[in-house]
PLY file of the C-alpha trace (Angstrom):
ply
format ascii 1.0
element vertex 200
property float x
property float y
property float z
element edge 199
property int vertex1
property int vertex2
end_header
0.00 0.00 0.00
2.53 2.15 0.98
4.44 1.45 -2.64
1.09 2.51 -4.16
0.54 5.67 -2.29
3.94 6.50 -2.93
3.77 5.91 -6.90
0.16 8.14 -7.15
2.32 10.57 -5.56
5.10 10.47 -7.89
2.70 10.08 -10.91
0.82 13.08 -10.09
4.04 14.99 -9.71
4.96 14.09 -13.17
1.72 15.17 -14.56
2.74 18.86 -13.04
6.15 18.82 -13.90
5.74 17.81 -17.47
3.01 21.26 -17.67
5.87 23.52 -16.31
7.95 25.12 -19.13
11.64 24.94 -19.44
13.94 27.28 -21.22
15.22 25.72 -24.27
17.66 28.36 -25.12
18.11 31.99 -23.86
20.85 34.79 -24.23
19.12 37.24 -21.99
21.08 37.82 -18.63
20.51 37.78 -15.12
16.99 39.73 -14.72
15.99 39.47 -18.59
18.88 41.64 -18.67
19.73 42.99 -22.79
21.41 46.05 -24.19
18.59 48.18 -24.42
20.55 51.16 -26.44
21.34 49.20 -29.60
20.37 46.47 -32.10
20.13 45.00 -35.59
17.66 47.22 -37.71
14.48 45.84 -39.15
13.80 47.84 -41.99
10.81 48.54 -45.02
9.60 51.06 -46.80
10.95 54.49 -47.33
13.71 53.37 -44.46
14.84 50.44 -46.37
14.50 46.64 -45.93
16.38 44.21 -43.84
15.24 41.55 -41.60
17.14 39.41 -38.80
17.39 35.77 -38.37
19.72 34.23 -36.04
20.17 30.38 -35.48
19.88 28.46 -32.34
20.63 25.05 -30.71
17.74 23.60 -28.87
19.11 22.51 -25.17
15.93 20.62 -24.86
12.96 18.42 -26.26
9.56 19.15 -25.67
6.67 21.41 -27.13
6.71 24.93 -27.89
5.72 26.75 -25.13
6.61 30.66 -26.05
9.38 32.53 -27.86
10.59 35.66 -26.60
12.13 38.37 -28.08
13.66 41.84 -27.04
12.85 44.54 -30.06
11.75 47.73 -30.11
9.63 50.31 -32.83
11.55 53.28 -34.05
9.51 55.06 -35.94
6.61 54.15 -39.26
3.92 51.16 -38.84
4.36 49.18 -35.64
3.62 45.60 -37.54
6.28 42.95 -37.18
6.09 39.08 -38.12
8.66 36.78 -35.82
8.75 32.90 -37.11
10.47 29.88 -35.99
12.51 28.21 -39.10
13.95 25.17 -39.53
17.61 24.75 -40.36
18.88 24.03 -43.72
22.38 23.51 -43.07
23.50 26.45 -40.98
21.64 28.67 -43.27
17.56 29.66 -42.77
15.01 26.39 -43.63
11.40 26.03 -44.07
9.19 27.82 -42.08
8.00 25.75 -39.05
5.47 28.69 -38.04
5.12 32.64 -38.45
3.12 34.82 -35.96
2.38 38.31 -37.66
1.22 41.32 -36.08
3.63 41.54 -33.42
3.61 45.12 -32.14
6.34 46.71 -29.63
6.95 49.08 -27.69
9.67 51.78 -27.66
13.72 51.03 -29.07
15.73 51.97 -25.95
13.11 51.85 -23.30
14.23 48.30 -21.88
11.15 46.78 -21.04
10.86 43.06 -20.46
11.12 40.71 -23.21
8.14 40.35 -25.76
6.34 37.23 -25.25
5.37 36.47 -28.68
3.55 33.15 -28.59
1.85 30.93 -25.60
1.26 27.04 -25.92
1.46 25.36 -29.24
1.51 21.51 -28.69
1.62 20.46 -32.28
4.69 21.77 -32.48
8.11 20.11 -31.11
11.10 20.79 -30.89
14.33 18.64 -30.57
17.13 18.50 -27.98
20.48 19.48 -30.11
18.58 20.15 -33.39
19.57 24.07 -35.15
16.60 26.26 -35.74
16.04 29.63 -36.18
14.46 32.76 -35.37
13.10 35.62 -37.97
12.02 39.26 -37.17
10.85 40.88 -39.82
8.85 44.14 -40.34
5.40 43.58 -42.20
4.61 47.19 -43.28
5.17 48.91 -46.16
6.84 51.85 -43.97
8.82 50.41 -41.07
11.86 50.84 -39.03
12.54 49.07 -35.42
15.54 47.06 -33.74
16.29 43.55 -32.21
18.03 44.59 -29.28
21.20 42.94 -28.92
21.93 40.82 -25.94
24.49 41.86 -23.27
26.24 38.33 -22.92
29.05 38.95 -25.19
27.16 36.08 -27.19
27.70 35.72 -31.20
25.54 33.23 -33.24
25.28 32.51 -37.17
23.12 35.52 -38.51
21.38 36.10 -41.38
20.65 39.29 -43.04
17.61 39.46 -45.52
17.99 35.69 -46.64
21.20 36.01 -47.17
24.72 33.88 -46.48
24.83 33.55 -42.51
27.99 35.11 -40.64
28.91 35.08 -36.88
27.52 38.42 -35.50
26.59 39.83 -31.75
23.12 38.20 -31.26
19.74 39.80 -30.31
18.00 39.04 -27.64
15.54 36.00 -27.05
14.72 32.87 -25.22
12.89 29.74 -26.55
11.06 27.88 -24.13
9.23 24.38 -24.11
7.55 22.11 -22.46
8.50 18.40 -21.80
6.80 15.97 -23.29
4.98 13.61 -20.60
6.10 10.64 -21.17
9.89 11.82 -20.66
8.28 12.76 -17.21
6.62 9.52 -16.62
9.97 7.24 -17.50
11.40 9.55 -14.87
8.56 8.39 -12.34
8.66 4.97 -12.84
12.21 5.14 -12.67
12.13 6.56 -9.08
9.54 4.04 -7.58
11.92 1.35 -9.72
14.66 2.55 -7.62
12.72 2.36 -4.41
11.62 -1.29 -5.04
15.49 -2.07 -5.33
15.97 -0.12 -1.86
13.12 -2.09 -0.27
14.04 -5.43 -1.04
18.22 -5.54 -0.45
0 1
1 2
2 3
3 4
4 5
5 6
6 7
7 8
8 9
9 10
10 11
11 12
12 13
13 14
14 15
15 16
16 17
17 18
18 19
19 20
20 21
21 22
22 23
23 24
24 25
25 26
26 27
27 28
28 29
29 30
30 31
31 32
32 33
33 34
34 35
35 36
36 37
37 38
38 39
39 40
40 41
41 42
42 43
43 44
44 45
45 46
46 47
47 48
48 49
49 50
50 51
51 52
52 53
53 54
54 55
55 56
56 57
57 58
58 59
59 60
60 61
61 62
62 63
63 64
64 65
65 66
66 67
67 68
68 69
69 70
70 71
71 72
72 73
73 74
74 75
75 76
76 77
77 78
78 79
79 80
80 81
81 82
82 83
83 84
84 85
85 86
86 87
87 88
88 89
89 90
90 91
91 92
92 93
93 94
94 95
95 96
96 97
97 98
98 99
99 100
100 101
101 102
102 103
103 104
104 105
105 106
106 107
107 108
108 109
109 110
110 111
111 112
112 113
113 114
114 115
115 116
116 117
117 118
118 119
119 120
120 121
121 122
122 123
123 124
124 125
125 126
126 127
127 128
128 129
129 130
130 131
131 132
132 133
133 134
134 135
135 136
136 137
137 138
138 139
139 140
140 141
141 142
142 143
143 144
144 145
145 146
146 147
147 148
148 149
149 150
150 151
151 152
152 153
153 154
154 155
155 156
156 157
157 158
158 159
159 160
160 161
161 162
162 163
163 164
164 165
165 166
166 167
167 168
168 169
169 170
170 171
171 172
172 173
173 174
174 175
175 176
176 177
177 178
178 179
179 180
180 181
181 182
182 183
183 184
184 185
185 186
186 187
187 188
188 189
189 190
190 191
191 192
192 193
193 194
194 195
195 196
196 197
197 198
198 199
């Protein structure tokens, strides 16, 4: 009885851990800390055109749970699309997903990180598998930045589609959650575990 009581409990914990997200990748620092005077420019329009898409190595499995991104408006349309690509051999793949109308709020007035997306299941991501993230403006008129982070850290970048280099990165964290079954091997591991300690 006691080995049952003791497996709900551990069952039931793995039901809430595998709902709790866990960061997947981030570059922000201590705080959600990111350099909140500078950045890549994300251009259209009369300003010019450039978008941003720096790759990423996922430091765990699980479902999507959000993206997060620091950027900022500067001045024209506040409209912005961020998507999650695939890799194509350390240069931007096929579009896993795109969330458009993204709006933010002022370049260089370091608020917290823009949650851009909350709970997609359907889609997974892979522990040690590249990906990447896009900003791009939507508008016909518009000019903001992707703040930079203020890790010292450098990641392949792309500019407008074009060859990836090793640049300062912007700002963001990926997070998912794990997927329930990596919880429940983890469970039944435990009360395996136990048994063992019972019975020597």
């Amino acid at each position: 009885m006691r080995t049952l009581r003791l497996f709900s409990f551990l069952a039931a914990t793995c039901v809430v851990a595998s709902s709790q997200a866990i960061v997947a990748f981030s570059n922000f620092g201590a705080g959600d800390s990111y350099n909140t005077g500078s950045g890549w420019s994300l251009l259209s329009g009369s300003h010019g055109s450039q978008y941003i898409s720096h790759q990423f190595v996922s430091g765990a499995s699980g479902s999507l749970e959000s993206i997060e991104v620091a950027f900022g408006h500067v001045a024209g349309t506040n409209d912005y699309s961020i998507s999650l690509l695939m890799d194509g051999g350390d240069v931007p793949g096929g579009g896993i997903t795109t969330w458009s109308g993204v709006t933010a709020g002022s370049f260089g007035s370091g608020g917290a990180p823009i949650m851009v997306i909350n709970g997609f299941p359907s889609i997974v991501l892979s522990s040690g598998t590249k990906y990447w993230v896009e900003v791009k403006p939507t508008s016909g008129d518009t000019w903001g930045a992707w703040n930079f982070n203020d890790q010292g850290d450098t990641r392949l970048m792309s500019v407008s589609g074009g060859a990836p280099s090793t640049a300062d990165s912007g700002a963001f964290r990926v997070n998912v959650v794990p997927e329930p079954a990596s919880m429940a091997a983890l469970g039944l591991g435990a009360v395996a575990l136990i048994r063992r300690r019972k019975s020597s």
